[in-house]
C-alpha positions as CSV (number, residue, x, y, z in Angstrom):
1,X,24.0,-15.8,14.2
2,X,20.9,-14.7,12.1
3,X,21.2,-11.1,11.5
4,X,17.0,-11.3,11.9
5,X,15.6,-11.9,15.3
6,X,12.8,-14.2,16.0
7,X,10.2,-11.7,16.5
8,X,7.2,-14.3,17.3
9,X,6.9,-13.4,20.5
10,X,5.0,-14.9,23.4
11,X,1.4,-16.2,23.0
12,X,-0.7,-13.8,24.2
13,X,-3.6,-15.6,26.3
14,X,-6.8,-13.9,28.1
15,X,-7.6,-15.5,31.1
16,X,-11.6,-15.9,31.9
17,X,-13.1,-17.0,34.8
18,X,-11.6,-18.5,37.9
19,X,-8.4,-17.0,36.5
20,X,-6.4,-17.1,39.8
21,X,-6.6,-20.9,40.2
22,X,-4.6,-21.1,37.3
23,X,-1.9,-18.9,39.2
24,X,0.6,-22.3,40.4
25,X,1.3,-22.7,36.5
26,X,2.7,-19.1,36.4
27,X,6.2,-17.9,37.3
28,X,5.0,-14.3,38.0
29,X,1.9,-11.8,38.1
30,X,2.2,-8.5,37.7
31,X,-0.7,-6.0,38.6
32,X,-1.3,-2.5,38.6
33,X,-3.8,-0.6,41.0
34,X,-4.6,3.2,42.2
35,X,-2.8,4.6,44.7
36,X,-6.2,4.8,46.5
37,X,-6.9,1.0,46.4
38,X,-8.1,-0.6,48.9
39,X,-7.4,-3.9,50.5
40,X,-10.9,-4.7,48.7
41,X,-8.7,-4.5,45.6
42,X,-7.3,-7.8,45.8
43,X,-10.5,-10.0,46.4
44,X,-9.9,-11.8,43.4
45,X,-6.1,-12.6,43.0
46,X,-4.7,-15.5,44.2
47,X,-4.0,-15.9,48.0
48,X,-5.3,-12.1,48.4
49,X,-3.8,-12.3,52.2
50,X,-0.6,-12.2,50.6
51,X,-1.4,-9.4,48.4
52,X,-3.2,-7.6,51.3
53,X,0.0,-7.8,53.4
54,X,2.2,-6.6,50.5
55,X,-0.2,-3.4,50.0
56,X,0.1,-2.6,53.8
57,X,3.7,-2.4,53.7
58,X,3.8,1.3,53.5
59,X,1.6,4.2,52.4
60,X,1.1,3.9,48.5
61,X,2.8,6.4,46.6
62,X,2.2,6.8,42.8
63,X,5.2,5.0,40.9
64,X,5.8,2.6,43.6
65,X,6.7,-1.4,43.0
66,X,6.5,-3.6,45.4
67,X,7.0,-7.9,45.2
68,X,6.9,-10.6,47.2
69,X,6.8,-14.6,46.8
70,X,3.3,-16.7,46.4
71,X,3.5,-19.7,48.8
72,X,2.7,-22.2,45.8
73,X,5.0,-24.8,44.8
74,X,6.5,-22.7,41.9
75,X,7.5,-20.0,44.3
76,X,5.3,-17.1,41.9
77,X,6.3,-14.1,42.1
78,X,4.5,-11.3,43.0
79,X,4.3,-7.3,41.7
80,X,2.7,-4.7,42.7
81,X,2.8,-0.8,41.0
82,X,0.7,1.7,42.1
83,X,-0.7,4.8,39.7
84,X,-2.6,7.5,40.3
85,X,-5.9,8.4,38.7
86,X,-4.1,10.7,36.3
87,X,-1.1,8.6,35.0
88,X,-0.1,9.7,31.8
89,X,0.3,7.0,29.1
90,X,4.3,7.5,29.4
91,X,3.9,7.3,33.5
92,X,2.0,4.0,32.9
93,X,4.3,2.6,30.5
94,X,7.5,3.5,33.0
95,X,6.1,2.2,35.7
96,X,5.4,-1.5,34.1
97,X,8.9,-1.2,33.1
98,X,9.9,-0.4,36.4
99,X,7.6,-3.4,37.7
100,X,9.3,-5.8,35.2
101,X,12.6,-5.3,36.4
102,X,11.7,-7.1,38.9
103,X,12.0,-10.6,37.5
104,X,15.1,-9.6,36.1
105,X,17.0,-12.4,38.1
106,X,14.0,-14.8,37.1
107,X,13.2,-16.7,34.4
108,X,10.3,-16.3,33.0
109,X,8.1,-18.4,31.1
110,X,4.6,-18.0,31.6
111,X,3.6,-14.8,33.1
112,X,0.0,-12.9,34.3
113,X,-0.7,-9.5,34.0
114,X,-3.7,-7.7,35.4
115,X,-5.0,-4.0,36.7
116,X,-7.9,-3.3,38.9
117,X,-8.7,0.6,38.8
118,X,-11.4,1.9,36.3
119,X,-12.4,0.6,33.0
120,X,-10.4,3.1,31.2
121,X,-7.6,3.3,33.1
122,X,-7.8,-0.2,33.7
123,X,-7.1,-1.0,30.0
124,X,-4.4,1.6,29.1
125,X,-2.5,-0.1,32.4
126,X,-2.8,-3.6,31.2
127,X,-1.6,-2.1,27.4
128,X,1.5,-0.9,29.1
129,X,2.4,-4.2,31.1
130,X,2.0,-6.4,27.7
131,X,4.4,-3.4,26.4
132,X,6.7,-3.6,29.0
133,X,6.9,-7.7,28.9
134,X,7.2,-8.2,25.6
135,X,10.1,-5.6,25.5
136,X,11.6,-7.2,28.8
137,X,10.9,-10.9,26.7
138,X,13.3,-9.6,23.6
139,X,17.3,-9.9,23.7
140,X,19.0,-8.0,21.7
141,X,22.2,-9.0,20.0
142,X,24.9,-11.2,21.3
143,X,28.1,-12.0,20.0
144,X,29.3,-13.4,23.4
145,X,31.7,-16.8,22.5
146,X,29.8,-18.9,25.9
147,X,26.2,-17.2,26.4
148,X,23.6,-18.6,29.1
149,X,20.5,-19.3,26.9
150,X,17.4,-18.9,28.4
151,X,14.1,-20.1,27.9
152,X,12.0,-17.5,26.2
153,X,9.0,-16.1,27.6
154,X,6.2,-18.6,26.1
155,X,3.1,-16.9,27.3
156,X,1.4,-13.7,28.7
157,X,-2.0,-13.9,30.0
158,X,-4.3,-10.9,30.0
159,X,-6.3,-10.7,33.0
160,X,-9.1,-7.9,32.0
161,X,-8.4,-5.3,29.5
162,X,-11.2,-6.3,27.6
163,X,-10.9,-3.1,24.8
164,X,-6.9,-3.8,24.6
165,X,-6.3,-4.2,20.8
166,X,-3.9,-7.3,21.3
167,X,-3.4,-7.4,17.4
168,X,-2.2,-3.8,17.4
169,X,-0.2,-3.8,20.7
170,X,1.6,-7.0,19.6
171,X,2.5,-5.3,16.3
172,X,4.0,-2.2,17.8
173,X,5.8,-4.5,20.3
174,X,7.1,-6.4,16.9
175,X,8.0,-3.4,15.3
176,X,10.1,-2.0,18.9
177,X,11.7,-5.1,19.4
178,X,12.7,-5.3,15.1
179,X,14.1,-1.5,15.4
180,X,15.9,-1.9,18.5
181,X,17.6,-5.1,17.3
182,X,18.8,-3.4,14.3
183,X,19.7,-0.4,15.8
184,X,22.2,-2.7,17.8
185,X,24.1,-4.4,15.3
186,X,27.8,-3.9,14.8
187,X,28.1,-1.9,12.0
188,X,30.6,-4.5,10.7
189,X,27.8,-7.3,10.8
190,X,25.0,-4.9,9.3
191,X,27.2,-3.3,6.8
192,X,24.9,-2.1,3.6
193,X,24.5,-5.3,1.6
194,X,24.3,-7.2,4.6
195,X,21.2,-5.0,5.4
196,X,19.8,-4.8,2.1
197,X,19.6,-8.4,2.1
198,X,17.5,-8.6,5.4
199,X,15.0,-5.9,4.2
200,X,14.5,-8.2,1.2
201,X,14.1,-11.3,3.3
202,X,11.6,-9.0,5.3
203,X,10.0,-7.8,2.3
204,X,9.3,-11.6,1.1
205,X,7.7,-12.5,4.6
206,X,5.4,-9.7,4.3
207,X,4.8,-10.0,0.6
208,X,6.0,-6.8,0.6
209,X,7.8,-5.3,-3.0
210,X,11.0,-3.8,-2.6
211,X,13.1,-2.1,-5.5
212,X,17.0,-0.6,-4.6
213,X,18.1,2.1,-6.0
214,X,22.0,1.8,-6.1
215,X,24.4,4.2,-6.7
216,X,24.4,3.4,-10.9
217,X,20.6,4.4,-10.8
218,X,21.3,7.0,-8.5
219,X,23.3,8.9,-10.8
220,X,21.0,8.1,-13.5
221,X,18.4,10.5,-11.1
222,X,21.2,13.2,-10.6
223,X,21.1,12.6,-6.6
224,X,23.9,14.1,-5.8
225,X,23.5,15.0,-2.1
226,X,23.1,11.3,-1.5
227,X,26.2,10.1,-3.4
228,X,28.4,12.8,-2.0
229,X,27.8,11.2,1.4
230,X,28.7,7.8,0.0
231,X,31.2,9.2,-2.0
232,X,34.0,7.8,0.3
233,X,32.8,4.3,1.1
234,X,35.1,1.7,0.5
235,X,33.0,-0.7,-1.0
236,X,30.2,0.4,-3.5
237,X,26.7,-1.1,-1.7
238,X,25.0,2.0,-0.5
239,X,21.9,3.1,-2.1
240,X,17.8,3.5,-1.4
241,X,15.1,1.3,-0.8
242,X,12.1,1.4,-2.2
243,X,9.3,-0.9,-0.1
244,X,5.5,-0.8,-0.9
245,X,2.6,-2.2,0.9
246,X,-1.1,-1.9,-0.3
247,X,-3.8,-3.6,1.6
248,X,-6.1,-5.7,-0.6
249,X,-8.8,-3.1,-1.8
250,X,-6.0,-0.9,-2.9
251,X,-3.7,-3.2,-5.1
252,X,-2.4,0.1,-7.2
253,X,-2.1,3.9,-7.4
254,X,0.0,6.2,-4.9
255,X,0.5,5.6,-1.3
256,X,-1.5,7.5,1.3
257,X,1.9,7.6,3.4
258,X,5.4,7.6,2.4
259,X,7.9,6.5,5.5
260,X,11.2,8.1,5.4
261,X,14.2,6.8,7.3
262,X,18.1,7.6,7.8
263,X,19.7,4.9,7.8
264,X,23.6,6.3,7.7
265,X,24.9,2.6,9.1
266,X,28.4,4.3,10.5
267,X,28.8,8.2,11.1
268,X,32.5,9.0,11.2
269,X,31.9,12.7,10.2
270,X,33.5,12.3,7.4
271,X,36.6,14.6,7.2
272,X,35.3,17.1,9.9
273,X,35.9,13.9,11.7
274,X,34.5,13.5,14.9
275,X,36.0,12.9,18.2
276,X,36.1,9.7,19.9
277,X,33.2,10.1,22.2
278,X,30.9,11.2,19.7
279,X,32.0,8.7,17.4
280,X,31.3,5.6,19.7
281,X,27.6,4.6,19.1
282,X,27.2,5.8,15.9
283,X,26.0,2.5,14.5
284,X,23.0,3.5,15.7
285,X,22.9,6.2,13.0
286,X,20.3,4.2,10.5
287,X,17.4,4.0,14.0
288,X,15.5,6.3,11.8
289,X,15.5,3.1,8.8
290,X,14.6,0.8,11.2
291,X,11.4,2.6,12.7
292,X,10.1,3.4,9.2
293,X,10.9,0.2,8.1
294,X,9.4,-1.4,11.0
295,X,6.4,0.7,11.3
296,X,5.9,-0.4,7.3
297,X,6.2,-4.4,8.8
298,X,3.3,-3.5,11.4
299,X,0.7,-1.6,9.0
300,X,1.1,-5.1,7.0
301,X,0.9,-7.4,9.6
302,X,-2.1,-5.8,10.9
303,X,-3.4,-5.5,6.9
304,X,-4.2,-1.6,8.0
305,X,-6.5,-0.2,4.8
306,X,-3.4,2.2,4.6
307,X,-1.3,2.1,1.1
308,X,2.2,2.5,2.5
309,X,5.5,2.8,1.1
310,X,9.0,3.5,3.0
311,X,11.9,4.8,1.5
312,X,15.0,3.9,3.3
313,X,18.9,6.3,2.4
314,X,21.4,3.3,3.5
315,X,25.2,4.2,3.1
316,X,28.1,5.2,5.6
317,X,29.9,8.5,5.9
318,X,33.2,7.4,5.9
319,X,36.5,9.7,5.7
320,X,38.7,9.2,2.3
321,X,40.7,10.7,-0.4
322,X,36.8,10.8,-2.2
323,X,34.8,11.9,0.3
324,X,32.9,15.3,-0.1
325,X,34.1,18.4,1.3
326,X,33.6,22.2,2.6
327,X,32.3,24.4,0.3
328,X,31.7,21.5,-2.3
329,X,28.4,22.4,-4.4
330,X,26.9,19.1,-5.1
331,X,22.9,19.3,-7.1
332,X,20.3,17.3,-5.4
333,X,17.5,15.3,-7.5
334,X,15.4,18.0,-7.9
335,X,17.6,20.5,-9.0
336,X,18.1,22.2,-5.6
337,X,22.2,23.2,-5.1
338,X,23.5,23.0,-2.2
339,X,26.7,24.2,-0.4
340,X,28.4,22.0,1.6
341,X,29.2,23.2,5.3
342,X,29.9,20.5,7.5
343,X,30.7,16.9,6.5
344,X,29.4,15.3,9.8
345,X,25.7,17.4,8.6
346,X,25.2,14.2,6.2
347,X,21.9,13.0,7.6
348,X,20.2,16.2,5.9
349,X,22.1,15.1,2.6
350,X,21.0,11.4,2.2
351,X,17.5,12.3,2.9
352,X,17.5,15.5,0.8
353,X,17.2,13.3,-2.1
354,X,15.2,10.6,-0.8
355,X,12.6,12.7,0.5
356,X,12.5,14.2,-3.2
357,X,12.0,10.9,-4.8
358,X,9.8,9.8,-2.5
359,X,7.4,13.3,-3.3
360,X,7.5,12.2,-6.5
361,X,5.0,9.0,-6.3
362,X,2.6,12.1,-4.6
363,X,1.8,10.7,-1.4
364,X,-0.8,12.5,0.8
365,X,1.7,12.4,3.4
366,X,5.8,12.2,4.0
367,X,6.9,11.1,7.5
368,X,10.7,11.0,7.8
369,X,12.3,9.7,11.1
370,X,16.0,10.4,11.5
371,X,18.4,10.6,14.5
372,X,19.7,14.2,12.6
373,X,21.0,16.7,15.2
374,X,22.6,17.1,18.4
375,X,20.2,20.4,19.3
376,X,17.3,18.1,19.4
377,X,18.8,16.5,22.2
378,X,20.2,19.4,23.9
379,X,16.7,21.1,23.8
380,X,14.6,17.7,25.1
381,X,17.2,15.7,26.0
382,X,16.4,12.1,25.6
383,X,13.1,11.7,26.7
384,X,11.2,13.4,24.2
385,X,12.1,13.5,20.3
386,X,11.6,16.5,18.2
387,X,8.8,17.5,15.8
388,X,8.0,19.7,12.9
389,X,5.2,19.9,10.2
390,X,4.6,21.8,7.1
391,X,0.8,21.9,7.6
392,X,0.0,23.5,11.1
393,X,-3.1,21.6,11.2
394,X,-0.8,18.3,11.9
395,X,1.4,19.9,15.1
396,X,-1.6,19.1,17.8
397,X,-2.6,15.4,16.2
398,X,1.6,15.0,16.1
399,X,1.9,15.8,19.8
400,X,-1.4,13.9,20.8
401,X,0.3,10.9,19.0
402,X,3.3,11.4,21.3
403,X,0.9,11.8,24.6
404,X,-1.0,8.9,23.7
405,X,1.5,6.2,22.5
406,X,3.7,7.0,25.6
407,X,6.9,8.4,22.7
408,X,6.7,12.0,23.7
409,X,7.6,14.2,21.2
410,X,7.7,17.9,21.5
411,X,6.9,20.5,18.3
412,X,9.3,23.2,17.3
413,X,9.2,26.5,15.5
414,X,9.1,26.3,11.5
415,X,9.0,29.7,10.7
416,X,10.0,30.5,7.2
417,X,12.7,33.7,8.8
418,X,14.9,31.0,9.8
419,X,15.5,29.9,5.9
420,X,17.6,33.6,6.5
421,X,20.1,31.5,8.1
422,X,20.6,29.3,5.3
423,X,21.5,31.6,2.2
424,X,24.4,31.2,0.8
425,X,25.6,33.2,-2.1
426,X,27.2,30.5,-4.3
427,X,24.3,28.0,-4.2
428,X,20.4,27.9,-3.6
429,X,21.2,26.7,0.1
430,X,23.7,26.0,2.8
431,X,23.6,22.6,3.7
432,X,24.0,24.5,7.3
433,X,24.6,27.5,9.4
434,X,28.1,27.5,10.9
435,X,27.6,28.2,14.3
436,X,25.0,25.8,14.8
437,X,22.6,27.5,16.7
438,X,19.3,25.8,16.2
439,X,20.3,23.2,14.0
440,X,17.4,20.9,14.6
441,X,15.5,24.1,13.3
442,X,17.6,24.7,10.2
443,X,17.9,21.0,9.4
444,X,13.9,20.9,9.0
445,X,14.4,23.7,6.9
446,X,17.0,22.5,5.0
447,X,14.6,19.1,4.2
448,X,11.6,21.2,3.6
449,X,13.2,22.3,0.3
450,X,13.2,18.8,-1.1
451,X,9.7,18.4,-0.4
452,X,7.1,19.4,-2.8
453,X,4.8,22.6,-1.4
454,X,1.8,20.5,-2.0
455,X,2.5,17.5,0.0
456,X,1.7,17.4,3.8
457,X,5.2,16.5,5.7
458,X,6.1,15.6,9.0
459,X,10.1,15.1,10.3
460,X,10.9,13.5,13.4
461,X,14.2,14.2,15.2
462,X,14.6,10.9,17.2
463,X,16.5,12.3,20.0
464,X,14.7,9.6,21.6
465,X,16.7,7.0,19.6
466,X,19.3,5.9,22.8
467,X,19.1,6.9,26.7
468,X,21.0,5.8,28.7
469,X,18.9,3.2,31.6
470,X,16.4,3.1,28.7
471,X,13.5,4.8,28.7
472,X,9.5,4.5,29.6
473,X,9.1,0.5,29.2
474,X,12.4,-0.3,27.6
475,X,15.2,-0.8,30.1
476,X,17.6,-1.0,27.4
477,X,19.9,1.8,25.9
478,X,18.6,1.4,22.6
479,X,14.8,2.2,22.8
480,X,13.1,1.3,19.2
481,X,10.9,4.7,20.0
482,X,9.2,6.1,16.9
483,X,7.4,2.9,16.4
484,X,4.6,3.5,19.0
485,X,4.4,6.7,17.7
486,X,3.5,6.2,14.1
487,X,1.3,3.7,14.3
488,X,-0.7,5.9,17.3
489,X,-0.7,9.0,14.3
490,X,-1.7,6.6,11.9
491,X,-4.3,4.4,13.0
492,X,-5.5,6.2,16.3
493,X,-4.9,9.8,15.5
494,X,-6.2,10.4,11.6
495,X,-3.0,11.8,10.9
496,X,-4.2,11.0,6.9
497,X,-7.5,12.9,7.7
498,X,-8.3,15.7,5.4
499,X,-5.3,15.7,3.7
500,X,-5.0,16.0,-0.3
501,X,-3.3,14.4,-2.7
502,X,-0.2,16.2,-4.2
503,X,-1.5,17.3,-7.7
């Protein structure tokens, strides 16, 4: 199989008037209304009655779904999900993914979605069902030896939602569907020069440039924190990629963004191995890669006046006779030493140096996503994923982002004190503490020493990155979340506002 998925999508179709005549052609319609609707509400969709009776089941209770069968010839089905005034972008977008399990068993090809409350609300409802069924649309990988194959969803229709940017929420449904796919692959299928070769191929759709870094160049920069995690791969192939977009009135110069991923393809710990259980999924390590890479993808697609690059630390942390060890003292690119603590704290190591590379083309501002630290998910669990910021002017735009894209994130102390807990006496800096008590707190510290002072940063903890019955829209384990996110703080949020240039 292709390691790249077909991410074309359904058409996306708005439906004008006399929309409900059309309803025999489609194998479902999905609509949201207020929990105070009333039978009124359904004037317009096809055979109301039907609707009507399905409303008067039961009292309406925010979050409910509800279905039933059209008496048409192709047997449509029905589905109903009730809101109230105040949803929450995150309650809207669970509750469409809540409503599109329900044509689990079906097969869909051509399907209607619609919402009848207030303009407003009304648009950020229909948003979250052409969310929810392009995620439902999207299979992940199969390596199944007989697989059913179904016909793909050809066509959505859009019945309202008028201000819905379809280009934008297409993009971001793209960019999910991309990092959640990748985040999925056997780590023997994506190995590193199996996934260096699909960035390229992605960098040639988008007419994107893309320069690797290997290990020989590496050296050449003195990264040693990165190399000490690869130091014990069996195959040389691990290294960091280098993509840049600039939209067409900004063919040169430095980007306003740099996107920062960890993309560590197989965590074994390294020689403080880890347990079985903890070992399991962790070939979905490099979900930080795939949402800056993805989120890079969508600012192109969408030609966003945004210059853009993403920087991407691809290797495995493998256990061997040359893998790194406790109380090594390995240099980083920009001259910081570090003492090694804990080989299974490698996420902080790759990205040490790629965050100081990436300082160096003087962005106005560094966003790195990573799945770094266990605390993060102890302290949020898996429905939010963790924040911090070097410029305190970022932390409310950062956690409007979250609100506003539905990927809640939550923002975390970054006092300097806590740099206490990382002294050591041999080097400039512990890679860690050794009790771990706020790691996700120390690991942002830790990074924020390989980022210049004058250059606005943001890290992202994706504790988000897996939950198990998925999460918001996304009924899959693997959620793609960080996507969403960064393109809200981007495009919707002026994250890049007011910021300067590093000097």
């Amino acid at each position: 199989m292709s390691l790249i998925p077909s991410l074309d999508g359904p058409e996306i179709t708005r439906a004008r008037a006399n929309w409900s005549a059309r309803a025999t052609g489609w194998d479902a319609i999905f609509v949201i209304v207020a929990d105070t609707a009333t039978p009124k509400a359904f004037a317009s969709l096809p055979e109301p009655e039907r609707w009507r009776e399905l409303h008067s089941r039961a009292p309406a209770r925010p979050g409910n779904v509800r279905s039933t069968t059209l008496a048409n010839s192709r047997h449509t089905l029905a589905v109903l999900g009730y809101l109230q005034a105040d949803a929450t972008p995150f309650e809207r977008l669970s509750l469409a993914g809540r409503m599109l399990k329900e044509a689990s068993a079906r097969t869909l090809n051509i399907v209607a979605i619609a919402a009848f409350d207030d303009r407003a609300s009304g648009t950020a409802s229909v948003e979250a069902l052409l969310a929810a069924a392009q995620a439902h649309a999207f299979a992940l990988p199969s390596f199944l030896s007989k697989r059913e194959t179904k016909k793909p969803l050809q066509e959505i229709v859009v019945v309202g939602g008028d201000d819905v940017d379809l280009r934008q929420a297409a993009a971001a449904a793209r960019g999910n569907n991309l990092t959640r796919w990748l985040t999925a692959m056997p780590p023997n299928e994506l190995d590193a020069r199996a996934y260096r070769r699909l960035i390229a191929e992605l960098a040639r759709k988008h007419r994107i440039s893309m320069r690797f870094l290997d290990e020989a160049a590496l050296k050449r920069l003195n990264a040693g924190a990165f190399l000490a995690v690869a130091a014990a791969n069996e195959e040389p192939g691990a290294g960091i990629v280098h993509l840049k977009y600039r939209p067409a009135s900004r063919k040169s110069g430095p980007p306003d963004i740099a996107l920062v991923g960890k993309g560590i393809i197989f965590d074994t710990g390294g020689i403080n191995l880890k347990p079985h259980k903890s070992m399991l999924d962790m070939h979905t390590d490099m979900s930080g890669s795939a949402v800056a890479l993805s989120t890079l993808l969508a600012l192109a697609e969408m030609k966003a006046p945004i210059a853009a690059d993403a920087w991407l630390a691809i290797t495995e942390n493998r256990i061997g006779p040359k893998g790194y060890k406790p109380q090594d003292i390995v240099r980083a690119s920009n001259g910081v030493t570090i003492q090694v603590i804990h080989t299974d704290a490698e996420g902080r190591m790759a990205l040490a140096d790629t965050l100081a590379l990436a300082g160096r083309t003087q962005p106005k501002l560094i966003m790195d996503f990573a799945t770094l630290t266990g605390a993060a998910v102890y302290s949020l669990t898996e429905r939010m994923s963790a924040v911090f910021t070097n410029r305190p002017a970022l932390a409310n735009k950062l956690v409007e982002a979250g609100r506003a894209s539905g990927e809640r994130v939550w923002n975390f102390p970054f006092d300097a004190d806590y740099d206490s807990d990382l002294e050591s006496k041999v080097a400039d800096i512990v890679q860690c503490s050794v009790d771990g008590k706020g790691d996700h707190i120390l690991a942002a510290r830790f990074l924020s020493r390989f980022v210049p002072e004058n250059v606005a940063w943001a890290h992202v903890d994706l504790s988000s990155c897996t939950r198990s019955g998925g999460l918001g829209h996304v009924s899959t384990e693997v959620t793609g979340f960080g996507v969403r996110f960064a393109l809200e703080a981007l495009l919707n949020q002026g994250l890049l506002q007011g910021l300067e240039r590093a000097k």
